[in-house]
PAKOL-720462 format. One line per field, with one value per atom (N, C-alpha, C): residue in three letters; x, y, z; residue number from 1. Coordinates in steps of 0.2 Angstrom, whole numbers, plus 5000, padded with zeros to 4 digits. Layout:
tigu: c(ALA, ...)
xx: c(X, ...)
yy: c(Y, ...)
zz: c(Z, ...)
pagu: c(NUM, ...)
end
This chain:
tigu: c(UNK, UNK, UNK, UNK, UNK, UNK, UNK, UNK, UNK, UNK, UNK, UNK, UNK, UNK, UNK, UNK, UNK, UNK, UNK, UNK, UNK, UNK, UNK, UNK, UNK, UNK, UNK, UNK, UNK, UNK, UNK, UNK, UNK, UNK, UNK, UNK, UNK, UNK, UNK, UNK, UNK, UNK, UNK, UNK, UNK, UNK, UNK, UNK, UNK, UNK, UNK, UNK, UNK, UNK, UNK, UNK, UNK, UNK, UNK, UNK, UNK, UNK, UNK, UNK, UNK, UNK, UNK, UNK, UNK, UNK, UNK, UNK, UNK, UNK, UNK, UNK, UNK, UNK, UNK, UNK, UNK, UNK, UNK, UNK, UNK, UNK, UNK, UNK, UNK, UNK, UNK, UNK, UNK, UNK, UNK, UNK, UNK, UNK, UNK, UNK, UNK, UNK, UNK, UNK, UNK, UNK, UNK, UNK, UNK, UNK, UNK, UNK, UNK, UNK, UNK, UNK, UNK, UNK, UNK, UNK, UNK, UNK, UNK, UNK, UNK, UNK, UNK, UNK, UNK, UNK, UNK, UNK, UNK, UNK, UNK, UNK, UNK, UNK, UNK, UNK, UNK, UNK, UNK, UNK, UNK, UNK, UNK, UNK, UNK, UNK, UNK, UNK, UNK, UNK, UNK, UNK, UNK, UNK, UNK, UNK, UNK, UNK, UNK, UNK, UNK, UNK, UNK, UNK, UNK, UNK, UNK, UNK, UNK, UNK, UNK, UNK, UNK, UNK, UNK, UNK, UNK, UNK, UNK, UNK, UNK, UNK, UNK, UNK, UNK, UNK, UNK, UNK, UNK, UNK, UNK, UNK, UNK, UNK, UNK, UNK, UNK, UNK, UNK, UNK, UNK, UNK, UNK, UNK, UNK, UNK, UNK, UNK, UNK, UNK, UNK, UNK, UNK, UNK, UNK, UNK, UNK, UNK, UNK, UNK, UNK, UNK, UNK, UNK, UNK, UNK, UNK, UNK, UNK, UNK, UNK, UNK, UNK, UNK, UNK, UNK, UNK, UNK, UNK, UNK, UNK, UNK, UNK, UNK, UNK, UNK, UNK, UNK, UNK, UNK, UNK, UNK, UNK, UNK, UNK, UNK, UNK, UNK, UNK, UNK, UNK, UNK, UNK, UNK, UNK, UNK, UNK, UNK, UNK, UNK, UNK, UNK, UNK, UNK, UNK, UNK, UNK, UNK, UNK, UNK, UNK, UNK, UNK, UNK, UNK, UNK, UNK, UNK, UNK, UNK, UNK, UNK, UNK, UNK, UNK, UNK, UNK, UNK, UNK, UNK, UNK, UNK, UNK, UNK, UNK, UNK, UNK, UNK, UNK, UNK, UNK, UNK, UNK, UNK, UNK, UNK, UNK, UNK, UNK, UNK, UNK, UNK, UNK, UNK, UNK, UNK, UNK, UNK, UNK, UNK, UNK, UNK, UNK, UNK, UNK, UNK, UNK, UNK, UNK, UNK, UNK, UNK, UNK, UNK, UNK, UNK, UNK, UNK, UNK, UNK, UNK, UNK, UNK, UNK, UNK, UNK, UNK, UNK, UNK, UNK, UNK, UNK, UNK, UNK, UNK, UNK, UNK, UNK, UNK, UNK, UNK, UNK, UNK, UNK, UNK, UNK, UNK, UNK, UNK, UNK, UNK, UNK, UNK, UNK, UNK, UNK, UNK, UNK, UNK, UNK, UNK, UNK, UNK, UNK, UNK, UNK, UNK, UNK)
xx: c(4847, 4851, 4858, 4863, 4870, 4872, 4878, 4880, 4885, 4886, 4892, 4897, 4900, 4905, 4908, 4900, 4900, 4898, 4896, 4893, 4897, 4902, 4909, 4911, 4913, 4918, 4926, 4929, 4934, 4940, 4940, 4942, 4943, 4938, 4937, 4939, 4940, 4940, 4950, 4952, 4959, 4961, 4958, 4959, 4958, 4953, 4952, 4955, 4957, 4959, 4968, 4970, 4975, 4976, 4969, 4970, 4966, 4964, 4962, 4966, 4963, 4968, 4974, 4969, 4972, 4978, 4977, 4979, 4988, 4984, 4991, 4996, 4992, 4996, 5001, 4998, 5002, 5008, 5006, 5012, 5017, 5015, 5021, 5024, 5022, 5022, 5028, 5027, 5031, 5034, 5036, 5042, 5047, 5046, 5051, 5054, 5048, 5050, 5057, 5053, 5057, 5064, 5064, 5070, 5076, 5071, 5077, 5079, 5077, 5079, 5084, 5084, 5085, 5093, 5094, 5098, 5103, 5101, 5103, 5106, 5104, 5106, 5104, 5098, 5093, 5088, 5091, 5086, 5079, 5080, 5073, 5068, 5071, 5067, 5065, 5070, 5065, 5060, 5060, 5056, 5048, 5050, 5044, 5040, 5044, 5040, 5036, 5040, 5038, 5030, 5033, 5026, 5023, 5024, 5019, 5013, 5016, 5011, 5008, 5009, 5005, 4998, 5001, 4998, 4991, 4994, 4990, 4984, 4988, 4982, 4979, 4981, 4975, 4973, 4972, 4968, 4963, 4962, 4960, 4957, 4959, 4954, 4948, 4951, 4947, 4944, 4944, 4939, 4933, 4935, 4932, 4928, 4933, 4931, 4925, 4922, 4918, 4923, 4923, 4926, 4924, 4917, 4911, 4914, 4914, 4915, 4923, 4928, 4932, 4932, 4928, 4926, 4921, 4917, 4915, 4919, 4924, 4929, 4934, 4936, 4941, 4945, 4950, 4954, 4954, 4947, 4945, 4942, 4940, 4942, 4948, 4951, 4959, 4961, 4962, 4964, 4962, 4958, 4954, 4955, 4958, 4960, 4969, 4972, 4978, 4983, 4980, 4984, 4984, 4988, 4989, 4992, 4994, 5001, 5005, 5008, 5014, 5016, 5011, 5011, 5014, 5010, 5011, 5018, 5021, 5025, 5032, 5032, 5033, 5033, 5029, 5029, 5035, 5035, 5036, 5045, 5045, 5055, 5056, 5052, 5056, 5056, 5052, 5052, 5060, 5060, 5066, 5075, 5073, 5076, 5079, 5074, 5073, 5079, 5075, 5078, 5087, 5085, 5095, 5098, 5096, 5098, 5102, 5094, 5095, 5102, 5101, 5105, 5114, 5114, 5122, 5121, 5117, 5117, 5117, 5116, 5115, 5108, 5109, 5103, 5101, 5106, 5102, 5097, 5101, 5098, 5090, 5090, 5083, 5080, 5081, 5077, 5075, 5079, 5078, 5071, 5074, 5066, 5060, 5061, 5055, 5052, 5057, 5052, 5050, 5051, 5051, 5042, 5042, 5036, 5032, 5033, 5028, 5028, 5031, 5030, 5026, 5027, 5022, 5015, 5014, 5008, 5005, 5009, 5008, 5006, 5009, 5011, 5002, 4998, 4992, 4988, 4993, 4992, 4995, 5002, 5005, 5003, 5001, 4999, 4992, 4985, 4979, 4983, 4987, 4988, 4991, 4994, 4996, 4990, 4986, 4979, 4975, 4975, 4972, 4975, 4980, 4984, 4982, 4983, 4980, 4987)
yy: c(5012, 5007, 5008, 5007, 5009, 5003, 5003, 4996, 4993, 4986, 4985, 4988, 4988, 4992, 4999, 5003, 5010, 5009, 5001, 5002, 5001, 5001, 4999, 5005, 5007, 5014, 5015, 5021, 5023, 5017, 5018, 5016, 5009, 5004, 5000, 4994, 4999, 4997, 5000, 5001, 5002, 4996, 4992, 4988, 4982, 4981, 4974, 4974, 4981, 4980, 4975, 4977, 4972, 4965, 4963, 4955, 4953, 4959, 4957, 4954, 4948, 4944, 4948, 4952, 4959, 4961, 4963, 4970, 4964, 4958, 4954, 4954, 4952, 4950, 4956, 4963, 4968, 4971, 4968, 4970, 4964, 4958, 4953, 4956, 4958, 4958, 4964, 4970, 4977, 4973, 4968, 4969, 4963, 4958, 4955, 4961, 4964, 4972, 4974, 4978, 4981, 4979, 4974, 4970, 4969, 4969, 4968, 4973, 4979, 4985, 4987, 4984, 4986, 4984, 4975, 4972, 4975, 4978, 4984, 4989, 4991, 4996, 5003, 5002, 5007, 5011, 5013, 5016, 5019, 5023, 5028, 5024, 5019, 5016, 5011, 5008, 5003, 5004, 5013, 5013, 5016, 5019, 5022, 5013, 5010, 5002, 5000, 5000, 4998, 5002, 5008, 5012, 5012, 5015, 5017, 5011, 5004, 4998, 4997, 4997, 4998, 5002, 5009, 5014, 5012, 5012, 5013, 5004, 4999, 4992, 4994, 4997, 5001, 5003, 5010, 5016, 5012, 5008, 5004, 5000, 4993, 4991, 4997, 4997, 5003, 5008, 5008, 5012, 5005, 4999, 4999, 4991, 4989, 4979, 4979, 4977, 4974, 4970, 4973, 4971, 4967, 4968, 4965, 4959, 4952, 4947, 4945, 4950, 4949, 4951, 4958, 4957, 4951, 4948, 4942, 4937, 4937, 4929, 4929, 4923, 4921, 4924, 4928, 4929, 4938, 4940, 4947, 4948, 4942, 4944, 4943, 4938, 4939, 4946, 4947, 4955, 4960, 4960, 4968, 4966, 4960, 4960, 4961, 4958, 4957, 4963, 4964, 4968, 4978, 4978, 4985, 4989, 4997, 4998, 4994, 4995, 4990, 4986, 4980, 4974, 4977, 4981, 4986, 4988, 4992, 4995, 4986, 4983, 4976, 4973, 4974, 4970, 4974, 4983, 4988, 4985, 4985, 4983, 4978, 4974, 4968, 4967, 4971, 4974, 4978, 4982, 4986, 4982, 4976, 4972, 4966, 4966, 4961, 4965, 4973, 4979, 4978, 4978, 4979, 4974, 4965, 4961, 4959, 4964, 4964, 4969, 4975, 4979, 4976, 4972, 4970, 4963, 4961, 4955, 4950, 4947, 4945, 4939, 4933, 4930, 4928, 4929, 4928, 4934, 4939, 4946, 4945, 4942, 4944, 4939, 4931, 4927, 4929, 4933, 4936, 4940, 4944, 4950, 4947, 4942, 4937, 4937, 4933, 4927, 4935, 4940, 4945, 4946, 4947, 4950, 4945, 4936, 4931, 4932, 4933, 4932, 4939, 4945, 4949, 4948, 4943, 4943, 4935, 4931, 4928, 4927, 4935, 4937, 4935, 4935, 4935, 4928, 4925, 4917, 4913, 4918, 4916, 4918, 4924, 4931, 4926, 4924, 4920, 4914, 4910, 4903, 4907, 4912, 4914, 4916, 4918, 4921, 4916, 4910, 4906, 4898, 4900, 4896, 4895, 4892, 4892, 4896)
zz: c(4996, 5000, 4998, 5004, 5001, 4999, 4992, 4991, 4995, 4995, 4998, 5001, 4994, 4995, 4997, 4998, 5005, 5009, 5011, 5017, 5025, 5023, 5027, 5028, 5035, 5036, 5032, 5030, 5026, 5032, 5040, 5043, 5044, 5043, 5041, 5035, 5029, 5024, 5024, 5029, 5028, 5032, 5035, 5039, 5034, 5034, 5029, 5021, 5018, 5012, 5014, 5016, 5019, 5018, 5020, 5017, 5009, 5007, 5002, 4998, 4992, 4989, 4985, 4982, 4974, 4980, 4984, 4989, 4988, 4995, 4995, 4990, 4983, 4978, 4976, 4976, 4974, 4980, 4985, 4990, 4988, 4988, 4987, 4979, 4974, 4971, 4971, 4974, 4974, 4979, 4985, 4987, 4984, 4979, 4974, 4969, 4967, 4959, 4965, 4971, 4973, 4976, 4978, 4980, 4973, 4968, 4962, 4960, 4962, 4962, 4966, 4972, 4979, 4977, 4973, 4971, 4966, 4962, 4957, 4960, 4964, 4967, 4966, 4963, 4959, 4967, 4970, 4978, 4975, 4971, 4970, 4966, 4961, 4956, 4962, 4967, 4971, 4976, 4979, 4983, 4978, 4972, 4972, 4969, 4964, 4962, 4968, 4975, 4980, 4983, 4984, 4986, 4982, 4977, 4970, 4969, 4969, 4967, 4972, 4979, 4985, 4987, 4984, 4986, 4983, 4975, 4969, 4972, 4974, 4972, 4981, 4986, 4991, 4990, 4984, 4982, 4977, 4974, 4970, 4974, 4979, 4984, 4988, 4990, 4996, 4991, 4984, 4984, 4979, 4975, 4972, 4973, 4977, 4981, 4986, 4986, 4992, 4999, 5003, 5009, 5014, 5013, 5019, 5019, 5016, 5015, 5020, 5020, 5023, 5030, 5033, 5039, 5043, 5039, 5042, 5040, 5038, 5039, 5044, 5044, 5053, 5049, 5045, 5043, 5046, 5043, 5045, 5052, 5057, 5063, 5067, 5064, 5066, 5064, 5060, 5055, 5062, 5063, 5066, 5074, 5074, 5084, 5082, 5078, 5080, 5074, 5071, 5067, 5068, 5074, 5076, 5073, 5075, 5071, 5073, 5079, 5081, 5077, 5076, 5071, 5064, 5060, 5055, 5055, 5058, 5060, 5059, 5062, 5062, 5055, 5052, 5047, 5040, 5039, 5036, 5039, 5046, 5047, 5045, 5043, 5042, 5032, 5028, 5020, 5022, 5025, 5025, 5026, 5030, 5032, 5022, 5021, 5015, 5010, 5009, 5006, 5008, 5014, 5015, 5012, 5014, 5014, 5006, 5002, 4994, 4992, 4995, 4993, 4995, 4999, 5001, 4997, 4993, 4991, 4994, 5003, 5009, 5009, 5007, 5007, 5016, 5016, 5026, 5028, 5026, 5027, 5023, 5018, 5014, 5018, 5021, 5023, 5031, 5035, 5038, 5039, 5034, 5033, 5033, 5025, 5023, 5031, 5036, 5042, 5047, 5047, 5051, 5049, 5043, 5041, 5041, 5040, 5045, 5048, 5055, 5061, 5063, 5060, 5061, 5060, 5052, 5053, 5056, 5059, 5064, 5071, 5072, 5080, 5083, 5080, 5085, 5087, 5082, 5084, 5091, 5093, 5095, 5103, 5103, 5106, 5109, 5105, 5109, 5111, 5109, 5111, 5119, 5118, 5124, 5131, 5128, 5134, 5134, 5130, 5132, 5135, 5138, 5143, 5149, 5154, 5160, 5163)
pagu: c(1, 1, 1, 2, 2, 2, 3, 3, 3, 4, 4, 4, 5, 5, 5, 6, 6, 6, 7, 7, 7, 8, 8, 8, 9, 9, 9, 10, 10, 10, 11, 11, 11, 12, 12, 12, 13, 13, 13, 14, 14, 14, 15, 15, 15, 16, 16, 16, 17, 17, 17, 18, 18, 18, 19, 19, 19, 20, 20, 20, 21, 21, 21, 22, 22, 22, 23, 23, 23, 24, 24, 24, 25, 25, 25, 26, 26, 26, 27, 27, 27, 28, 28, 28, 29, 29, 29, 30, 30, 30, 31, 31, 31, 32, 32, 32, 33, 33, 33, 34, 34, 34, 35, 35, 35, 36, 36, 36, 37, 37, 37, 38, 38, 38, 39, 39, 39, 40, 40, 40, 41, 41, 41, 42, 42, 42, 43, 43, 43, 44, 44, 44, 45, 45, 45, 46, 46, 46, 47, 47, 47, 48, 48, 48, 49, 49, 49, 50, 50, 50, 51, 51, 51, 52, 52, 52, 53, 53, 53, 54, 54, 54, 55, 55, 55, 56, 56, 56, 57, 57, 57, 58, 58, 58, 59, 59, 59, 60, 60, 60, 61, 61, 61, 62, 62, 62, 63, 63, 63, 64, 64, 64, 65, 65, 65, 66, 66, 66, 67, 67, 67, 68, 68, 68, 69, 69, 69, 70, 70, 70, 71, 71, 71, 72, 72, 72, 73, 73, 73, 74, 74, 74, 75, 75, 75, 76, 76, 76, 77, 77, 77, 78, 78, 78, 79, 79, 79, 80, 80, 80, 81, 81, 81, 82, 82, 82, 83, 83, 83, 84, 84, 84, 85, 85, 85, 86, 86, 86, 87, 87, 87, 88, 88, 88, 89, 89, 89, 90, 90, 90, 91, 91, 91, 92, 92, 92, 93, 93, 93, 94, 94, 94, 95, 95, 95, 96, 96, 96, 97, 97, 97, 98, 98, 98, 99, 99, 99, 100, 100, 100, 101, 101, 101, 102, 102, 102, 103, 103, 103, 104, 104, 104, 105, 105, 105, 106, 106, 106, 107, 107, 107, 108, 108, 108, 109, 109, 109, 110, 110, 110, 111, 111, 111, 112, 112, 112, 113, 113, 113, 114, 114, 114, 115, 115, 115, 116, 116, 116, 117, 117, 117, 118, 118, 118, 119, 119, 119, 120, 120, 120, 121, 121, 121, 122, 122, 122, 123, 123, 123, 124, 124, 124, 125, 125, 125, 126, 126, 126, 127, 127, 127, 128, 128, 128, 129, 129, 129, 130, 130, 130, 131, 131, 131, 132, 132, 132, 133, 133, 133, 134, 134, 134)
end
């Protein structure tokens, strides 16, 4: 019998690793690092902090968490209707947007990005309230 945590497709487990708690915390985590890097004016120390610590707590979920628990929650079915690339894509310009906002030293710019990357991952809240209007 397969354990848990193979019994979920590669495909699957790139989907839910996303909301997992670890995952979140090391994304919020790499984009403050890398913002104060960004703020420095250090480019390569803040993309790799950025990527590097992403890469590395995905490569680490996805291979070693149990995910099941997250496909069966309202979280994990929201996840898997509403979070496309697009949405993806959406959330990654508004990190870039943060980045800028840091590198000019621009707090509007960084609160900007901040609300960008909410609303990307709120779009699907916004998105059903919408299909389910009359």
């Amino acid at each position: 019998m397969a354990s848990p945590v193979m019994s979920m497709t590669l495909r699957k487990k790139v989907l839910y690793h996303q909301i997992h708690p670890a995952k979140l915390a090391a994304d919020i985590s790499a984009s403050v690092i890398s913002g104060y890097f960004m703020w420095q004016h250090e480019f390569w120390v803040a993309l790799v902090s950025a990527f590097g610590l992403a890469m590395l707590a995905s490569a680490l979920v996805i291979r070693f968490f149990d995910l099941e628990w997250l496909a069966d929650s309202r979280l994990g079915r929201y996840t898997a209707w509403h979070m496309t690339k697009p949405v993806e894509a959406w959330r990654m310009s508004g990190q870039i947007v943060v980045w800028i906002g840091c590198w000019y030293h621009q707090w509007e710019t960084i609160v900007l990005g901040a609300l960008l990357v909410i609303a990307a991952w709120m779009f699907g809240l916004v998105r059903r309230q919408h299909h389910e209007t009359p």
